[in-house]
C-alpha positions in Angstrom: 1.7 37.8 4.5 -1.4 37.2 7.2 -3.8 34.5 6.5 -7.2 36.7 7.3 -9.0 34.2 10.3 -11.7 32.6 8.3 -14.1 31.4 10.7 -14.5 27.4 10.8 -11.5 27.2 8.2 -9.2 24.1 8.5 -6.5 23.1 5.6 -8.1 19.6 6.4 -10.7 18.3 5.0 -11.3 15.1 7.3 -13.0 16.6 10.2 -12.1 13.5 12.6 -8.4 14.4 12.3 -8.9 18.3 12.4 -8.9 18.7 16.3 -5.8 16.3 16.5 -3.9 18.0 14.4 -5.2 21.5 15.8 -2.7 21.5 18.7 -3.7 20.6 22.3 -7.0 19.5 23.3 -9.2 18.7 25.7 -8.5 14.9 27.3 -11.9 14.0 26.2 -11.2 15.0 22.6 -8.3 13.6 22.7 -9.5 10.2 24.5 -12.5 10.0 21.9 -9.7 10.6 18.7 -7.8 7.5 20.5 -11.1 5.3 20.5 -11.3 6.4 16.9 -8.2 5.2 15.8 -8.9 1.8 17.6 -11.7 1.1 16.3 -11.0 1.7 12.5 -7.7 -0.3 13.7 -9.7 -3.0 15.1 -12.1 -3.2 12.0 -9.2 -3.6 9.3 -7.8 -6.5 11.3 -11.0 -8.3 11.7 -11.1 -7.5 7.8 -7.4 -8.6 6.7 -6.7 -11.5 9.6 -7.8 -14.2 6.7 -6.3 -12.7 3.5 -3.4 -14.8 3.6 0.5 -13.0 2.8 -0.2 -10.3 0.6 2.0 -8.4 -1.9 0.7 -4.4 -2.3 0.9 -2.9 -5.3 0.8 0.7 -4.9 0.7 3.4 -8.0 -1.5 6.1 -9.4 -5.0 6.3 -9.3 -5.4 8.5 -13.1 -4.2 6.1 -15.4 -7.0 4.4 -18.0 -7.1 1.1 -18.6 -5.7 1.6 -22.3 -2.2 3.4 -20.8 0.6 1.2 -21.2 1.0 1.5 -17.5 -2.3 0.0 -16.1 -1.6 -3.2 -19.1 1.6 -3.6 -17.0 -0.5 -3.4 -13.3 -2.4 -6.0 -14.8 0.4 -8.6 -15.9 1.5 -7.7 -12.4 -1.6 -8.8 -10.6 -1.9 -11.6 -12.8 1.9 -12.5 -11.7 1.6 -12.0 -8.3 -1.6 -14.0 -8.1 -0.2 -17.1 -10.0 2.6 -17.2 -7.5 0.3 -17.9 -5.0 -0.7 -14.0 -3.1 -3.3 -12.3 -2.5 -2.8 -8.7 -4.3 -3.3 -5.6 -1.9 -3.6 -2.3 -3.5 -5.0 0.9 -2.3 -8.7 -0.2 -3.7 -9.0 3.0 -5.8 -8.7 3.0 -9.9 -6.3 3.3 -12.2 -3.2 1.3 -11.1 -4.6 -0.3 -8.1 -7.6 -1.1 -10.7 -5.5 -2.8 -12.6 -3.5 -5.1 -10.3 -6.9 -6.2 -8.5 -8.3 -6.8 -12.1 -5.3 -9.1 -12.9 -5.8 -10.8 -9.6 -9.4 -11.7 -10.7 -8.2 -12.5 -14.1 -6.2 -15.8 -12.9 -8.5 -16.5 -10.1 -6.7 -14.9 -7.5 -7.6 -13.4 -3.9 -8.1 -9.4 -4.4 -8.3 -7.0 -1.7 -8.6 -3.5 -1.2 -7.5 -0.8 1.5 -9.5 2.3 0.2 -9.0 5.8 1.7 -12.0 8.4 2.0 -11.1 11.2 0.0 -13.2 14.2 -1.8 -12.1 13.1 -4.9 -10.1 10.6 -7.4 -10.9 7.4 -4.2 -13.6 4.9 -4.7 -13.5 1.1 -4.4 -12.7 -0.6 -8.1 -15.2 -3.4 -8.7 -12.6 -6.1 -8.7 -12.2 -6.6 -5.0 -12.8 -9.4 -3.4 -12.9 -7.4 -0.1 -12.3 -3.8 0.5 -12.1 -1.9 3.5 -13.1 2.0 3.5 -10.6 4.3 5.8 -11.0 7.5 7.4 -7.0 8.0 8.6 -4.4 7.3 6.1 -1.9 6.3 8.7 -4.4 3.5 9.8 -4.6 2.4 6.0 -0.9 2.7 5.5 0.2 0.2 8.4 -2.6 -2.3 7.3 -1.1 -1.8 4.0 2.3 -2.8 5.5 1.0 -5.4 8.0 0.4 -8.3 5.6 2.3 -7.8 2.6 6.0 -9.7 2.4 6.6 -8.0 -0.8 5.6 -4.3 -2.1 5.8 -3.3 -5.8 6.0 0.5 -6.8 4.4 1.2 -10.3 4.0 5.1 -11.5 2.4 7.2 -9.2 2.2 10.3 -7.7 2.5 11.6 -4.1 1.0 9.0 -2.2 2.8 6.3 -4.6 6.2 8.0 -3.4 5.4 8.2 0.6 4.3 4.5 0.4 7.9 3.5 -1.4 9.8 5.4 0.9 8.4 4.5 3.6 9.1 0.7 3.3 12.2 1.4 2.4 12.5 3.6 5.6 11.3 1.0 7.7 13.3 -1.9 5.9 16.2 0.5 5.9 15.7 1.6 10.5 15.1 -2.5 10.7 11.7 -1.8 11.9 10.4 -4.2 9.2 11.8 -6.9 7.9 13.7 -6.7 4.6 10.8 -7.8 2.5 11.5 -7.5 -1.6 10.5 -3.7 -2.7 10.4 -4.1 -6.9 10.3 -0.3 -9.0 8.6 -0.6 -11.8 9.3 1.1 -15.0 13.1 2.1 -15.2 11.8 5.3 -17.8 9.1 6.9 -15.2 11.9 6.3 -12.6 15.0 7.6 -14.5 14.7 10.8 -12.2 14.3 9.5 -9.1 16.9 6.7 -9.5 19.2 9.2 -10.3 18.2 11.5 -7.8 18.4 8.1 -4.7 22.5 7.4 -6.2 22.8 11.1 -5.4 21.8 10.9 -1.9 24.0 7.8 -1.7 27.0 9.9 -3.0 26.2 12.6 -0.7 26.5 10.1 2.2 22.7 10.3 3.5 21.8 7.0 2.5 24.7 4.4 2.5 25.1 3.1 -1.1 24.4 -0.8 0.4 20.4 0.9 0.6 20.6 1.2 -3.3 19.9 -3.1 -2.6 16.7 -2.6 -1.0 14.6 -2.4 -3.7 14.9 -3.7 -7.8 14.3 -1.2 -10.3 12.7 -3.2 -13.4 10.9 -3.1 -16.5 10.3 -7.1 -16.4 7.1 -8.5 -14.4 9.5 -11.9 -14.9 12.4 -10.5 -12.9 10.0 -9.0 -10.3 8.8 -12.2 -10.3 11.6 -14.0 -9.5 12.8 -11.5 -7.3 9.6 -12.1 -4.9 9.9 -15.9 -5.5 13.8 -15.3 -3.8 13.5 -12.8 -1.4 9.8 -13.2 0.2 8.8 -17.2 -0.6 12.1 -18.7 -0.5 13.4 -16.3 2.5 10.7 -16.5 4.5 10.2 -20.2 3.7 6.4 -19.4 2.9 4.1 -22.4 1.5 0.9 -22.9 0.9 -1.5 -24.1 3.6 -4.8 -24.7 4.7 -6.4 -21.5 5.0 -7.6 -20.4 8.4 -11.4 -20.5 8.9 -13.8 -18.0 10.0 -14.9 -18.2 13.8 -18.6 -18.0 13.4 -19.6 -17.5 17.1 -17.5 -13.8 16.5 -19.4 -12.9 13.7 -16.5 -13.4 11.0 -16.4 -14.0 7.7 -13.8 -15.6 5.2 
């Protein structure tokens, strides 16, 4: 079968990343995709450089706040606040909704990295700060850049490409082995099962079945961060770094 040549068809919908992904281009194009990509680079670091560690929750964006799953995001957020965090999430609703929410409930720092999409993506109104991306690679490092601890709740796609890629980069020692905590041993029945049989078929070694906790118990994820992120990583609280007017930053 032919795709017919639709004139001015793309199967992207983000027209800054349609040329890059197009095949070879022009140096300009490509030197003006590069500026791009700085700049929305630069931007979320000037953001994110006085959050403070972070732990990202990441999950869906379709739950309702009376599923049993988004009651649980909360408790999270609320958990991961008292410990002393700032919560990262992906800024959207359902899930990530819920963990900023929980943040807010206890007082706690909230933040949000929120992709540009056509549909399902915009900002929850419990952030604190929120930054609105363009690329979802940019968003995804930033996502990884400040967090020493990542918790998985349900989710779809994007939920599953964010937990394996920490576990990829934990697992290639690209990052360090920061605490990944799955949440909800019932939605993740499957794809437990399905990660012990890539360990039995020898493409994962059965020591990466360690690199993350598979829980139903925001107590044990608790603890498990309070181990493995505050305890490993000797983290304490401190005077918070402040702003630099003179460049034009905030806190």
């Amino acid at each position: 079968m032919i795709k017919e040549d639709v004139k001015g068809f793309s199967p992207l919908v983000n027209p800054e990343e349609e040329d890059f992904y197009a095949g070879p281009q022009t140096r300009w194009k490509d030197f003006k995709f590069v500026i791009k990509v700085m700049l929305e680079f630069i931007r979320g670091f000037r953001m994110l450089h006085f959050v403070g560690p972070c732990v990202t929750v990441f999950g869906s964006a379709r739950f309702e706040e009376d599923d049993k799953f988004y009651k649980l995001a909360v408790r999270v957020g609320e958990s991961v606040s008292r410990l002393g965090f700032t919560v990262m999430t992906g800024g959207g609703p359902g899930i990530m909704e819920a963990a900023n929410r929980g943040a807010k409930n206890v007082g706690g720092k909230s933040i949000g990295c929120n992709i540009i999409l056509p549909f399902e993506q915009k900002p929850n109104p419990y952030l604190d700060k929120w930054m609105d991306f363009n690329f979802f690679f940019v968003r995804k490092v930033l996502l990884s850049k400040y967090s020493f601890a990542f918790v998985v709740m349900p989710g779809g796609f994007g939920t599953l490409d964010e937990f394996f890629e920490a576990l990829t980069l934990i697992q290639t020692k690209v990052m360090r082995r920061f605490p990944v905590v799955l949440m909800c041993s019932d939605f993740h029945h499957d794809l437990y099962t399905y990660i012990q049989h890539l360990a039995e078929y020898g493409t994962i070694n059965k020591e990466d079945l360690e690199l993350f906790l598979l829980t139903d118990s925001v107590e044990e994820m608790e603890e498990h961060i309070r181990k493995y992120a505050i305890v490993e990583y000797k983290l304490r609280r401190k005077e918070v770094i402040k702003p630099a007017a003179i460049l034009g930053e905030k806190g």
